[in-house]
C-alpha positions in Angstrom: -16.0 16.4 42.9 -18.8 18.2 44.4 -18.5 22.2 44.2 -20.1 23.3 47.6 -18.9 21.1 51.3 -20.2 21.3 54.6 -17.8 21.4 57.6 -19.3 20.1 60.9 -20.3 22.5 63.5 -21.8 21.5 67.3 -20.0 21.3 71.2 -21.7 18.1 71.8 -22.3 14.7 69.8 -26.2 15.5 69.4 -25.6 18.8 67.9 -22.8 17.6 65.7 -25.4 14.8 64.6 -28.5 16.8 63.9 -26.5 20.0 62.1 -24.9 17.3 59.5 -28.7 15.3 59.4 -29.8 18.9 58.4 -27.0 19.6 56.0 -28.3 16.0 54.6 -31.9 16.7 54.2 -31.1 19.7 52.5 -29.1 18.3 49.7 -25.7 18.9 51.1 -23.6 15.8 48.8 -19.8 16.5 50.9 -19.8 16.4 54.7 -15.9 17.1 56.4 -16.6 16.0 60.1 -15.0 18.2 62.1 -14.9 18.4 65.7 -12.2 19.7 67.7 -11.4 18.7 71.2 -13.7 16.2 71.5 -13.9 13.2 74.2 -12.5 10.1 71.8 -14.9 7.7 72.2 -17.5 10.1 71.3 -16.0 11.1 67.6 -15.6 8.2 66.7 -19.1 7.0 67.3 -19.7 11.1 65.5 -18.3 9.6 62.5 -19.3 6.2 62.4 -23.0 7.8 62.6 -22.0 10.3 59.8 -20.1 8.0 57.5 -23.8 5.8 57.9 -26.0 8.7 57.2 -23.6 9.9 54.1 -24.1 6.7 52.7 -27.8 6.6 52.8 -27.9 10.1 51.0 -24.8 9.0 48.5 -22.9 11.6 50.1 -19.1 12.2 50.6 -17.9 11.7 54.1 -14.6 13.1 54.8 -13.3 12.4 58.4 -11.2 16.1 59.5 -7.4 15.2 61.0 -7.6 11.8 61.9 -6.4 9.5 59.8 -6.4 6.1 61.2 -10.0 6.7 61.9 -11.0 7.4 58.0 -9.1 3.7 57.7 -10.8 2.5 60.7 -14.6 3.3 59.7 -14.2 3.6 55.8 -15.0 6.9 55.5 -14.1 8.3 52.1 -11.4 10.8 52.7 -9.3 12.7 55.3 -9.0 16.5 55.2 -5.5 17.4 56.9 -4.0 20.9 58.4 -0.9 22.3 57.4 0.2 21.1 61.6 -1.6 17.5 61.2 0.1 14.4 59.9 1.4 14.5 56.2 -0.1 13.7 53.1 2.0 11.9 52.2 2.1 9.5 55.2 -1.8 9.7 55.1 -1.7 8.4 51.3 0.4 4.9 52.4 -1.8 4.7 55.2 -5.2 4.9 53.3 -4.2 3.9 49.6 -5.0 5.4 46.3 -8.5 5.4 46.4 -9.5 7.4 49.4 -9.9 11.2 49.3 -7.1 13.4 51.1 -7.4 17.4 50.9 -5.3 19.7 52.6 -5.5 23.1 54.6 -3.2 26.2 53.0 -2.9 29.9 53.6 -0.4 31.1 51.0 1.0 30.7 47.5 4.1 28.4 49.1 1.2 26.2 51.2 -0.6 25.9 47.7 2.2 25.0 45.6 3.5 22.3 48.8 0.0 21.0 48.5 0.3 21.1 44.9 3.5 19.1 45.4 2.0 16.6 47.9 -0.6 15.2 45.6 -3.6 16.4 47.5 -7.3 15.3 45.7 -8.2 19.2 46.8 -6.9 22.1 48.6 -8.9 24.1 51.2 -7.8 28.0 51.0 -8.6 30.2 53.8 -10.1 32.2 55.8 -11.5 34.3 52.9 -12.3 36.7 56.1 -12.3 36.6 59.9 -14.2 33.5 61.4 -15.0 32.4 64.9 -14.8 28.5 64.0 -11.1 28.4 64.0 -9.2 29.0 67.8 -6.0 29.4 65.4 -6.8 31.8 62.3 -4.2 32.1 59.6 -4.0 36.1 57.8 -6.9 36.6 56.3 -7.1 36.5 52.9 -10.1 38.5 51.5 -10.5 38.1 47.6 -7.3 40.0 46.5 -5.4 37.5 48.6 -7.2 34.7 46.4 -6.1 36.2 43.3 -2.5 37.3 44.3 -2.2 33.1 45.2 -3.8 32.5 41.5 -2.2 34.8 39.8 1.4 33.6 41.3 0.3 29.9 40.1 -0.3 31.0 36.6 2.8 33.0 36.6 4.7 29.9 37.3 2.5 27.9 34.9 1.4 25.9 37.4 -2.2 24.6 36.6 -4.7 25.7 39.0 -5.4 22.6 41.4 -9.2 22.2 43.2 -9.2 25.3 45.7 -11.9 25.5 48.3 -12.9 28.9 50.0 -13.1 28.7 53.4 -13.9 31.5 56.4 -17.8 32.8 56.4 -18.1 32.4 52.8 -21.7 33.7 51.8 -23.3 33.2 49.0 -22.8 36.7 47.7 -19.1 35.8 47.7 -19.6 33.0 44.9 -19.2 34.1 41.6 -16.1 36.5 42.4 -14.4 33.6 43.6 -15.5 31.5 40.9 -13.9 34.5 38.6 -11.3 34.5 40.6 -10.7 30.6 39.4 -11.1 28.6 42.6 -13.4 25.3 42.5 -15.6 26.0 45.3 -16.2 26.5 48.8 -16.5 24.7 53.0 -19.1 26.6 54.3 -19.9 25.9 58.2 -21.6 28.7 60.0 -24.2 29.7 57.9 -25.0 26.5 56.9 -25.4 25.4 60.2 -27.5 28.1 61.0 -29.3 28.1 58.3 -29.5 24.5 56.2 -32.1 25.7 53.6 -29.2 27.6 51.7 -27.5 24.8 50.4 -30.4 25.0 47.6 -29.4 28.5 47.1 -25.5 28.0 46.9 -26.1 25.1 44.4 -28.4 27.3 42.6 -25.7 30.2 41.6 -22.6 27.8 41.4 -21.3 27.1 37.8 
């Protein structure tokens, strides 16, 4: 499973479009299309376009909340909130094969992920981010190891844990210390696509 994932930034179709084309040409391998509040008709032809252009690349398109539209387009994988449908319902709906990851916030959201069967668990906001209308606590890097610590001390193995909240790239290799997998990067990605080389670059 690929370390470093983009999550979709962009008010309108064409900006959607040409951030994750940019993510693309810039080596980007695992795009989560997310777009919230947008007209229907116009995320699903989003994410027809991107589940298209991930294929050309051999990239990973995940589809974020909607599930019947992962089924509908054959996308590869649905990322779900902890508010959004369950995972488990997801799983009858899409089968074995496609990718489902989940949203979590504390050590009880990890282990119900854990529990759930998620393919990979995104763990956030490492700090305060504009891109969510609804931000959980913040975390910041203690929180990350409080939440890997209380795994260990339960002997719980430690499942694939995304970062996620304006991760930069200085923030890598503590949280790779730390234990967690990788990180969904959206901002500074967006704004700035050539990083992606520097992100794969430094991760282990």
């Amino acid at each position: 499973m690929e370390k470093l994932q983009y999550i979709s930034q962009g008010n309108t179709i064409q900006e959607q479009e040409l951030h994750i084309r940019k993510a693309l040409d810039n080596g980007i391998k695992w795009v989560q299309v997310r777009w919230k509040n947008a007209p229907e008709n116009e995320l699903i032809n989003l994410c027809e376009i991107s589940k298209q252009l991930c294929s050309e690349y051999q990239a990973v398109c995940i589809i974020n909340d909607h599930v019947h539209l992962v089924k509908e387009i054959d996308a590869d994988g649905v990322h779900l909130g902890l508010n959004d449908s369950s995972i488990e319902k997801a799983r009858l709906i899409l089968g074995e094969n496609k990718i489902i990851g989940g949203t979590a916030n504390t050590l009880s959201d990890v282990i119900q992920r854990i529990e759930e069967s998620c393919d990979y668990i995104g763990l956030g906001p490492l700090r305060f981010t504009t891109t969510k209308e609804k931000l959980s606590p913040v975390l910041g890097f203690e929180g990350y190891q409080e939440i890997v610590n209380g795994l260990r001390d339960q002997s719980i193995d430690i499942p694939k844990i995304f970062a996620i909240g304006s991760v930069t790239l200085e923030d890598l290799l503590p949280l790779q210390t730390i234990g967690l997998y990788g990180v969904a990067v959206s901002g500074l990605i967006t704004k700035q696509p050539s990083v992606i080389n520097e992100f794969k670059k430094v991760m282990i």
